[in-house]
C-alpha positions as CSV (number, residue, x, y, z in Angstrom):
1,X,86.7,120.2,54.0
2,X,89.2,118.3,51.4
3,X,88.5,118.3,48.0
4,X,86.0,115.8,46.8
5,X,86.7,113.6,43.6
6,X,85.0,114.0,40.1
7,X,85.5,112.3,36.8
8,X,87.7,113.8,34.7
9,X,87.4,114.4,31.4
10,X,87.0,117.9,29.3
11,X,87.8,119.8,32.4
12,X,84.2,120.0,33.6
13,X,82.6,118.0,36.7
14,X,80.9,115.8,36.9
15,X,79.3,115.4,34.5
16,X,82.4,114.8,31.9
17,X,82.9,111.8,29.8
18,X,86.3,109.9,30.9
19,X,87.3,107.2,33.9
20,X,89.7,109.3,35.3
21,X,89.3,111.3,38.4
22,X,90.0,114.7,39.3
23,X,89.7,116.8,41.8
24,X,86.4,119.2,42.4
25,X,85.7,121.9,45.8
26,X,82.4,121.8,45.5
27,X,80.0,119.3,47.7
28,X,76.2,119.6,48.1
29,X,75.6,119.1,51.7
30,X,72.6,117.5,51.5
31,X,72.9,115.1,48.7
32,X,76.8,114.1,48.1
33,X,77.4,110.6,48.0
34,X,80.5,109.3,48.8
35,X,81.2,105.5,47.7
36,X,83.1,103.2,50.1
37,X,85.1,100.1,48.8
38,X,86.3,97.4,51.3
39,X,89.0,95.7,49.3
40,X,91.3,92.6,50.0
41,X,93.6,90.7,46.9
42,X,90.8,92.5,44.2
43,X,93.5,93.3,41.7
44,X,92.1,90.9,39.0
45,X,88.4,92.4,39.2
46,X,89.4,95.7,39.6
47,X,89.5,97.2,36.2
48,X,85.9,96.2,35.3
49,X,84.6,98.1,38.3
50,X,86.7,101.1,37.9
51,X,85.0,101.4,34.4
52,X,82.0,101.0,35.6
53,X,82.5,103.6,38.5
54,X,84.2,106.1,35.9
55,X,80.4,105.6,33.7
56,X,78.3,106.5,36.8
57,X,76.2,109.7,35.6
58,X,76.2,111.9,37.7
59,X,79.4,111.1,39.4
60,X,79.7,110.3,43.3
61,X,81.2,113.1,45.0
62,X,83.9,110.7,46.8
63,X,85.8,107.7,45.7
64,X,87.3,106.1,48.2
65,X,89.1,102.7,48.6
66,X,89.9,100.7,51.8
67,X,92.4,97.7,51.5
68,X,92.7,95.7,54.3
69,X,96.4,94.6,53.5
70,X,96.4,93.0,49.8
71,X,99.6,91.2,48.5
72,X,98.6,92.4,44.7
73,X,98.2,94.7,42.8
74,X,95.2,95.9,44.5
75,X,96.5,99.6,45.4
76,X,98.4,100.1,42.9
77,X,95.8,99.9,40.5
78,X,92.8,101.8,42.4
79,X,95.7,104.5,43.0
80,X,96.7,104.7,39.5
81,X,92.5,105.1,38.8
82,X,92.4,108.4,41.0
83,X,90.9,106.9,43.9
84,X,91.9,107.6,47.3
85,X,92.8,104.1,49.0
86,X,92.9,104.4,52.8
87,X,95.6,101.5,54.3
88,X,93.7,99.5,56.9
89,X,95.5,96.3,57.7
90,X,92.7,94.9,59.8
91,X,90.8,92.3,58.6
92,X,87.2,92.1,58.1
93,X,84.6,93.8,55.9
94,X,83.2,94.8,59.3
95,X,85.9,97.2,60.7
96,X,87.0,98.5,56.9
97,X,83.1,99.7,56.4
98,X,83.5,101.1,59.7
99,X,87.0,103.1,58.6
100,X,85.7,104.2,55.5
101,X,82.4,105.7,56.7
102,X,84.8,107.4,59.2
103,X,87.1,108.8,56.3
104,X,84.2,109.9,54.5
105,X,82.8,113.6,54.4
106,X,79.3,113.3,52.1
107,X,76.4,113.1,54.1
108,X,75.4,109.5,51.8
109,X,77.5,106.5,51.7
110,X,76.9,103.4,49.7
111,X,79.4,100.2,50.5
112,X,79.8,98.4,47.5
113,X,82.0,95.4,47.2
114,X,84.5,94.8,44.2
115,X,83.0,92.3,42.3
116,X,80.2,94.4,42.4
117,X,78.8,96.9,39.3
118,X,76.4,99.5,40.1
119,X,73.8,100.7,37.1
120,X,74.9,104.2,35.8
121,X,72.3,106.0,36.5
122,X,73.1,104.6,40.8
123,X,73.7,108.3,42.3
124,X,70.5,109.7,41.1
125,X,68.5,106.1,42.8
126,X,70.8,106.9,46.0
127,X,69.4,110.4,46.0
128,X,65.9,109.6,45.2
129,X,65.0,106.7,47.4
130,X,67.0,108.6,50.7
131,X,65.1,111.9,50.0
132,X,62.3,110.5,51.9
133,X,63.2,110.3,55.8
134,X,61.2,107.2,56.3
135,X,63.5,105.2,54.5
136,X,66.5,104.6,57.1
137,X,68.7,102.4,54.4
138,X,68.1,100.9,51.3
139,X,70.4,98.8,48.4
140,X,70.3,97.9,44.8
141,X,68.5,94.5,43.3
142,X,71.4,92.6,42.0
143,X,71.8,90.4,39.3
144,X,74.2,87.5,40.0
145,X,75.5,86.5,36.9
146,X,78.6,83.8,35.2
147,X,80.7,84.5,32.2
148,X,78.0,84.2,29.9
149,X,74.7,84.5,31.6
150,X,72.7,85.9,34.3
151,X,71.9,83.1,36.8
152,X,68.4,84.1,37.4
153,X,67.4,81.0,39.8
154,X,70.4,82.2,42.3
155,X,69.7,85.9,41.2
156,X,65.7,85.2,42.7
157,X,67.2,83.1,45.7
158,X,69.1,86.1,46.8
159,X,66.5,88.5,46.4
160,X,63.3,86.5,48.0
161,X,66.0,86.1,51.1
162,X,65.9,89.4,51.9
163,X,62.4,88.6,53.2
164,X,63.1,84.9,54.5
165,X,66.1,85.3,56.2
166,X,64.3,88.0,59.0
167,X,61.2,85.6,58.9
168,X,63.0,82.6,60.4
169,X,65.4,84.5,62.6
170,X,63.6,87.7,63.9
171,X,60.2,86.6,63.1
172,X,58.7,89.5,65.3
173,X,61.1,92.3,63.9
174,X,60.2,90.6,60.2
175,X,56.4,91.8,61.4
176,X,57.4,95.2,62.2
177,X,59.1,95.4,58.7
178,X,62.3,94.4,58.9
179,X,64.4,93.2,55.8
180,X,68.0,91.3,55.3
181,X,70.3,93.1,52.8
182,X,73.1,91.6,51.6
183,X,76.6,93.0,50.5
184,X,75.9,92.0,46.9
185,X,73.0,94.7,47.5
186,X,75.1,97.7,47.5
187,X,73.2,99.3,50.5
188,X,73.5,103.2,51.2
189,X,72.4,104.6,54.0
190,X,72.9,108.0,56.0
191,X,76.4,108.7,57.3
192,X,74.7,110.5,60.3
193,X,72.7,107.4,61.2
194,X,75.4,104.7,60.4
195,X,77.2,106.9,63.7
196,X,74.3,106.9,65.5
197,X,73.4,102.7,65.5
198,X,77.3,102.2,66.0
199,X,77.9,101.2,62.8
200,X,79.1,97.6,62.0
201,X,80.4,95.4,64.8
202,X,83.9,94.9,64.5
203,X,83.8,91.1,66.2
204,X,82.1,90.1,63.2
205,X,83.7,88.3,60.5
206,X,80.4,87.3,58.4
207,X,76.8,88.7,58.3
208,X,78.1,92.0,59.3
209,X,75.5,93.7,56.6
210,X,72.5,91.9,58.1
211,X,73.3,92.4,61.5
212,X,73.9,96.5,60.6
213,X,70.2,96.1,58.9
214,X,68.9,94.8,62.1
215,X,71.0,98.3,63.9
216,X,69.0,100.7,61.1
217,X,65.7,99.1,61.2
218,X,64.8,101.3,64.5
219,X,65.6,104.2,62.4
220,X,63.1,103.6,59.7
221,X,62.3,101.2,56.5
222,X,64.9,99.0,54.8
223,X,64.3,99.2,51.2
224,X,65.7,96.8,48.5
225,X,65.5,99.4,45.4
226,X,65.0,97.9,41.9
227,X,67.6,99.0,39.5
């Protein structure tokens, strides 16, 4: 098994107070959570979610970066973070989730995009809501917000869709409990069953998270978790 990636900070992990990342042996097998990041051209966003990943408490037990061929900075600066960035110059969100969940080893992965921020206290919810089997995947409640303020008129549009979207489309899955997650969700699911629906499919170049939801929903609930 390689070695999985802490913060770094006082020498202890993970639980040590910097936004640097070093390396840790240890992995618990049934709750390690490694956190995938499909990136393209993300170099001017990138610092404010690499301080935000560095503040997650406790710390994800794999970091790991896939760029699908940027012409910034992009690498260079999730390199010079720690993170492990994993060259995949094929485009689409679709085939770089697929790569990373591939390059993974913990038994939990959440795909979160770069312009994304999770809430600090995201590993413990990962663990939490996944400890019960019925749950098959599940993401975050996001806020959608500007410069200065939350937008909470697009914030409610995005969540109430989770429940409109499978209404018009798959009506008679929406009745057996299917839900729409979005990438802006964050969703996490079990590496073992992202392998065992086929993951995403690689034709797609949009909607490749609500088609995978449609994939897990066989497996069990689909959960949008409030922060």
């Amino acid at each position: 098994m390689p070695p999985l990636i802490f913060r770094r900070g006082n020498g202890s992990c993970p639980t040590a107070n910097c936004g640097k990342w070093c390396q840790c042996r240890k992995l618990n097998a049934m709750t390690g959570i490694a956190i995938v990041i499909p990136m393209l051209n993300e170099a001017g966003g990138l610092p404010r979610l690499l301080r935000s990943l560095a503040a997650l408490e406790p710390a994800p037990a794999e970091l790991l970066a896939v760029d699908g061929g940027s012409a910034d900075a992009s690498v260079a600066i999730a390199e010079a973070a720690g993170l492990r960035v994993v060259r995949h110059n094929i485009r689409g969100r679709a085939t770089a989730i697929n790569r990373g969940v591939q390059e993974a080893t913990a038994p939990i992965i959440c795909v979160l995009h770069a312009d994304t921020l999770l809430p600090d206290d995201a590993v413990a919810v990962m663990r939490r809501v996944l400890a019960d089997p019925g749950t098959a995947l599940a993401g975050f409640t996001p806020l959608l917000s500007g410069p200065d303020q939350v937008r909470w008129g697009t914030s409610f549009h995005n969540w109430i869709k989770t429940w409109y979207a499978p209404l018009l489309f798959r009506p008679l899955l929406f009745l057996h409990g299917l839900r729409l997650l979005f990438g802006d969700h964050a969703m996490f699911f079990r590496r073992a069953d992202f392998l065992a629906v086929g993951g995403c499919d690689p034709t797609l170049l949009v909607m490749e998270e609500a088609d995978l939801c449609i994939r897990f929903h066989r497996l069990g609930c689909i959960l949008s978790t409030a922060w």
